[in-house]
C-alpha positions as CSV (number, residue, x, y, z in Angstrom):
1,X,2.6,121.4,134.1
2,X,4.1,117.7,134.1
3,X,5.5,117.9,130.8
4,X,4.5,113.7,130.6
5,X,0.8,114.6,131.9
6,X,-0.5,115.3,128.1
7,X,-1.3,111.8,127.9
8,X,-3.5,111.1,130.8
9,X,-6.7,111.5,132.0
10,X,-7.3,114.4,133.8
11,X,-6.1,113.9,137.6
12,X,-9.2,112.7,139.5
13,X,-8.2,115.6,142.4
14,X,-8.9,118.2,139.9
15,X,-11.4,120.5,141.2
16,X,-12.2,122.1,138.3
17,X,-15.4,120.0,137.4
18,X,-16.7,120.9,141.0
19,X,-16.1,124.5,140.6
20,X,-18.1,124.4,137.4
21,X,-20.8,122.3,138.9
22,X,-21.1,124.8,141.9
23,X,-21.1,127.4,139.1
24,X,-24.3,125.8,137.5
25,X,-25.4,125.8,141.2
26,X,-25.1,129.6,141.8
27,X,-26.5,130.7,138.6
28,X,-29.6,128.5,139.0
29,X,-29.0,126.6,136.0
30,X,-31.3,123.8,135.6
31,X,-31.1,122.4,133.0
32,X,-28.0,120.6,131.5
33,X,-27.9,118.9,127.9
34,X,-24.6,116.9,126.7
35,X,-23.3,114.3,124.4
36,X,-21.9,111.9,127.1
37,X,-18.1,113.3,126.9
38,X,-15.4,111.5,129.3
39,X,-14.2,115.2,129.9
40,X,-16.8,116.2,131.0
41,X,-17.4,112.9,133.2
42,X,-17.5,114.2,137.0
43,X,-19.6,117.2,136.2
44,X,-22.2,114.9,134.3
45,X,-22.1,112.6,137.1
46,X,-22.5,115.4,139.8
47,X,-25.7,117.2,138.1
48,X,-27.2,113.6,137.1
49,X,-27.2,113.3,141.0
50,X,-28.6,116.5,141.4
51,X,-32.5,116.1,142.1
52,X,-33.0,120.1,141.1
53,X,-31.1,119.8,137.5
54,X,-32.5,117.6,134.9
55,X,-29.7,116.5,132.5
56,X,-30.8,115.5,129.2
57,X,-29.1,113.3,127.0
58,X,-28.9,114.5,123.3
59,X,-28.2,112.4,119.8
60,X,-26.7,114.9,118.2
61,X,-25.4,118.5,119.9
62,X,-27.5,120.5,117.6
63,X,-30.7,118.9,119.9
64,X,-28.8,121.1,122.5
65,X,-29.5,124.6,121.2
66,X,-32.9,123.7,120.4
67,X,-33.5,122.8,124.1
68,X,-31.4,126.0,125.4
69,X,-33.9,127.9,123.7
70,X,-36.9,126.0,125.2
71,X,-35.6,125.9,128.7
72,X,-35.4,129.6,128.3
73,X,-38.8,130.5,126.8
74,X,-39.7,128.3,129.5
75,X,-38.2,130.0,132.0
76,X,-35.5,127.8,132.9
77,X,-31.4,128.6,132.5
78,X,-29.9,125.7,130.8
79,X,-26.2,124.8,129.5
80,X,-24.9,122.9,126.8
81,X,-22.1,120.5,127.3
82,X,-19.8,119.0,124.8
83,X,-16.5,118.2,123.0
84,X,-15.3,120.1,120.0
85,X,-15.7,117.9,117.5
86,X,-19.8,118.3,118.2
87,X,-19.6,122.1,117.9
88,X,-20.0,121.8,113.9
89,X,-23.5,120.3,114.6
90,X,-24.7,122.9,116.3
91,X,-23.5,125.9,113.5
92,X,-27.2,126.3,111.6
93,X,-29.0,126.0,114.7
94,X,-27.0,129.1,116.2
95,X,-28.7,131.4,114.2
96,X,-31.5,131.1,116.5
97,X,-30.2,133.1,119.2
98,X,-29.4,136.2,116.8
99,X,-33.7,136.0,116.0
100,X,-34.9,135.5,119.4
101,X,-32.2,136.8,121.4
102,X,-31.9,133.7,123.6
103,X,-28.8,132.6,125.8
104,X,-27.2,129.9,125.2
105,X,-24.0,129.0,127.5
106,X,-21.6,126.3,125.8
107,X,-18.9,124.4,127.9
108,X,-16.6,122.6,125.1
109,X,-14.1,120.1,126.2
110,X,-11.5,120.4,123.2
111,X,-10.2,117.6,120.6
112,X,-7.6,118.2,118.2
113,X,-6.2,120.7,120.1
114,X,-2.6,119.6,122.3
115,X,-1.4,116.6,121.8
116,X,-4.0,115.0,120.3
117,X,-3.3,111.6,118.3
118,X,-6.5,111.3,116.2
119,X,-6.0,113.0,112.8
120,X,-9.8,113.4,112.1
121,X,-10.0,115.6,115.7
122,X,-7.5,118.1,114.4
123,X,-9.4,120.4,111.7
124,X,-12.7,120.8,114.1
125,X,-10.4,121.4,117.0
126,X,-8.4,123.9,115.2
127,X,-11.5,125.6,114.0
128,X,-14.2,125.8,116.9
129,X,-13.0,128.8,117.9
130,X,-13.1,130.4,115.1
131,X,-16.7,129.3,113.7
132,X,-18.4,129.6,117.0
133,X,-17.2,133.2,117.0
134,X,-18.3,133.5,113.1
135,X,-21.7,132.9,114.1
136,X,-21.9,135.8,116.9
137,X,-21.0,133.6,119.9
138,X,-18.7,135.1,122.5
139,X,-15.8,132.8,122.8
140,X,-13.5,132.7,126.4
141,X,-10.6,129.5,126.5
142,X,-9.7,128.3,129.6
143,X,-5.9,126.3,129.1
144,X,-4.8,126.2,132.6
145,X,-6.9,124.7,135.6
146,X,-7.0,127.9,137.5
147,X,-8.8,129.8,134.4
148,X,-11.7,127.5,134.6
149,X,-13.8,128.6,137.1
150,X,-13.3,132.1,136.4
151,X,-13.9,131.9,132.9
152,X,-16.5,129.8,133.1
153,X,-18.5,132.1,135.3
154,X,-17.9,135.1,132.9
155,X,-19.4,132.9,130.2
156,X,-22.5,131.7,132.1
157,X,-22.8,135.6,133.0
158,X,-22.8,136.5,129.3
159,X,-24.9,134.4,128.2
160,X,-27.6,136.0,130.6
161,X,-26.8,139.3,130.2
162,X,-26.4,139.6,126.7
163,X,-29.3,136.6,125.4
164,X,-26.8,135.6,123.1
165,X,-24.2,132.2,122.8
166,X,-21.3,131.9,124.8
167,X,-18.5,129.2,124.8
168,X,-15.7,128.4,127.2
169,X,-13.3,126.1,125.3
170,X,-11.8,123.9,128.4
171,X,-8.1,123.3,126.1
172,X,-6.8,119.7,126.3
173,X,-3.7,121.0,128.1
174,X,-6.4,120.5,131.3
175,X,-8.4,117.4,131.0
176,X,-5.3,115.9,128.7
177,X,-5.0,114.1,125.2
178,X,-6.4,110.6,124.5
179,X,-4.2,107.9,123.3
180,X,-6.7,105.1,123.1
181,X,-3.4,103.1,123.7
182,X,-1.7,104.8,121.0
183,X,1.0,106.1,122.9
């Protein structure tokens, strides 16, 4: 890795948000719910221009589980997209899946993780992992480009097979560290 790169957006050749949105595709998710997130950019703008996925935007990720777990009862796969610093909202409402035994996929672009600038990113970042897996959810990171796909797949599968949370925690090493011109 450029060791300079931690400080720029994530290169637009990547093809890591492709792999995940052709993930979605093969697992017949759709439904997508996100907190607009630039890390999440390409993907949101690939399933917003995918007729068969309806992409809803939430106010707050906690609307996110809720709608996992009506997709589902519905009979519809969804997944929840979003950045770390939303994955405290969402720690009550993760109970529901231990009562109704509901999947719930999570793709978290993290904050406060490498490089980060922001001091008020860096205690959620440090902690997601660790509270998502205190409420039962299954936890896989991805750091590197390469892991992405792979371990975004495993956590989709999960997720399906088990009717429980998963999370794949996309590091900031990948999609890189905002300076908001701090640098």
């Amino acid at each position: 890795m450029d060791p300079n790169a931690i400080d720029k957006a994530p290169d637009a050749a990547a093809a890591w948000p492709d792999q995940i949105y052709d993930l979605l595709k093969k697992h017949e998710i759709r439904q997508v719910c996100l907190v607009p997130d630039a890390g999440h950019s390409r993907l949101i703008k690939r399933c917003l221009a995918d007729n068969e996925i309806t992409v809803t935007t939430l106010t707050t990720e906690e609307e996110g589980i809720a709608l996992m777990q009506g997709a589902w009862l519905g009979g519809d796969k969804a997944v929840l997209l979003m950045q770390s610093s939303g994955v405290g909202n969402c720690i009550n409402m993760l109970s529901l899946s231990h009562i109704h035994r509901c999947p719930m996929p999570m793709l978290v672009t993290m904050r406060g993780d490498f490089g980060e600038f922001n001091p008020a990113q860096i205690p959620m970042g440090n902690a997601t992992q660790a509270v998502l897996e205190a409420m039962g959810t299954l936890v896989k990171r991805a750091d590197t480009p390469e892991d992405i796909a792979p371990t975004v797949d495993a956590t989709i599968r999960m997720a399906f097979n088990t009717f429980r949370p998963t999370a794949t925690l996309i590091g900031q090493r990948v999609i890189g560290a905002k300076t908001f011109g701090k640098d």
